[in-house]
C-alpha positions in Angstrom: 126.7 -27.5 32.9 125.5 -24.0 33.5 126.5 -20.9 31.9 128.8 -18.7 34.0 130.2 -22.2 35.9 133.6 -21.8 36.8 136.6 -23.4 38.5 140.1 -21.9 39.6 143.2 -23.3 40.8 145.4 -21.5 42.8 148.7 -23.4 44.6 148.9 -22.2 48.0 152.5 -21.4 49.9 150.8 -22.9 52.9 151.5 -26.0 54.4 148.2 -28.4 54.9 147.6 -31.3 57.3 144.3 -33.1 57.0 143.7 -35.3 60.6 141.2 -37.6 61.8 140.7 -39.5 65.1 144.5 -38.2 65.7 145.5 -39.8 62.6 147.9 -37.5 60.3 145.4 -38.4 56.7 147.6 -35.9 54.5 150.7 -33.7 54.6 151.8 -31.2 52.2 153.8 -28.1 50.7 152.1 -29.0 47.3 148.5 -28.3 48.0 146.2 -26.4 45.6 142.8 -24.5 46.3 139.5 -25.5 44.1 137.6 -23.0 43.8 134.0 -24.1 42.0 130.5 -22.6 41.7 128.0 -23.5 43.6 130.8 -24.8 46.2 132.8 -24.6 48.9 136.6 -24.0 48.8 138.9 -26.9 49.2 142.0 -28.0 49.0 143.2 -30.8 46.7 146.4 -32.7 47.4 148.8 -34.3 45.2 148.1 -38.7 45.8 151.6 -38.9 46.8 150.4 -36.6 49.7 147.7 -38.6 51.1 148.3 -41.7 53.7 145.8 -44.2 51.2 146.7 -46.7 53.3 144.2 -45.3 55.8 141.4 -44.8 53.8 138.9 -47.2 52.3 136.8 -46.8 48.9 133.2 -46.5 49.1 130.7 -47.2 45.9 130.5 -43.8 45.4 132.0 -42.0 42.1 131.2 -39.1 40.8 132.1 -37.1 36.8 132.8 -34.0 36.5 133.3 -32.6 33.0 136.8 -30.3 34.7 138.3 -32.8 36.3 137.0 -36.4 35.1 136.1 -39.5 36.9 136.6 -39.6 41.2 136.4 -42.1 43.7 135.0 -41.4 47.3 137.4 -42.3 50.1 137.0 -42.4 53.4 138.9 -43.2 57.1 139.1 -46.8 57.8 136.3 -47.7 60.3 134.3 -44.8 59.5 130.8 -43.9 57.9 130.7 -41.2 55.9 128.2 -38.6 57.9 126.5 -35.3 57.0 129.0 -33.2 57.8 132.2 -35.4 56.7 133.7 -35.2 53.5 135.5 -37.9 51.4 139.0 -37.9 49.4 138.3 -38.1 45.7 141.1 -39.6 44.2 
């Protein structure tokens, strides 16, 4: 890892819906923002947050010495395209 790499973790009073195709993915009053070098903000939801159900698991994983081992999610009946993000759980 670099020198100088960095993550923060702020909760947020907002409340977050994640949709796709119309579908309600994720709902919540609990959300934090990740805030990483090198990377764009996002939000991270608590699991109990997130509709699973509606998302599939792809073959990707990644490891990240902050936060550990993730999964890659994504919708049901969907490819993961350039501009589409997945659900690490």
């Amino acid at each position: 890892m670099a020198a100088g790499h960095q993550i923060t973790i702020t909760p947020t009073r907002d409340h977050i819906e994640v949709t796709l195709g119309g579908e309600k993915l994720a709902e919540s009053d609990r959300a934090v923002l990740l805030n990483e070098t090198g990377y764009p903000t996002r939000y991270y939801f608590p699991r109990e947050d997130v509709r699973t159900e509606l998302l599939r698991p792809t073959s990707h994983q990644t490891t990240c010495p902050f936060k550990g081992e993730a999964s890659l999610l994504v919708g049901r009946g969907r490819r993961r395209g350039p501009r589409e993000r997945g659900v690490e759980l």
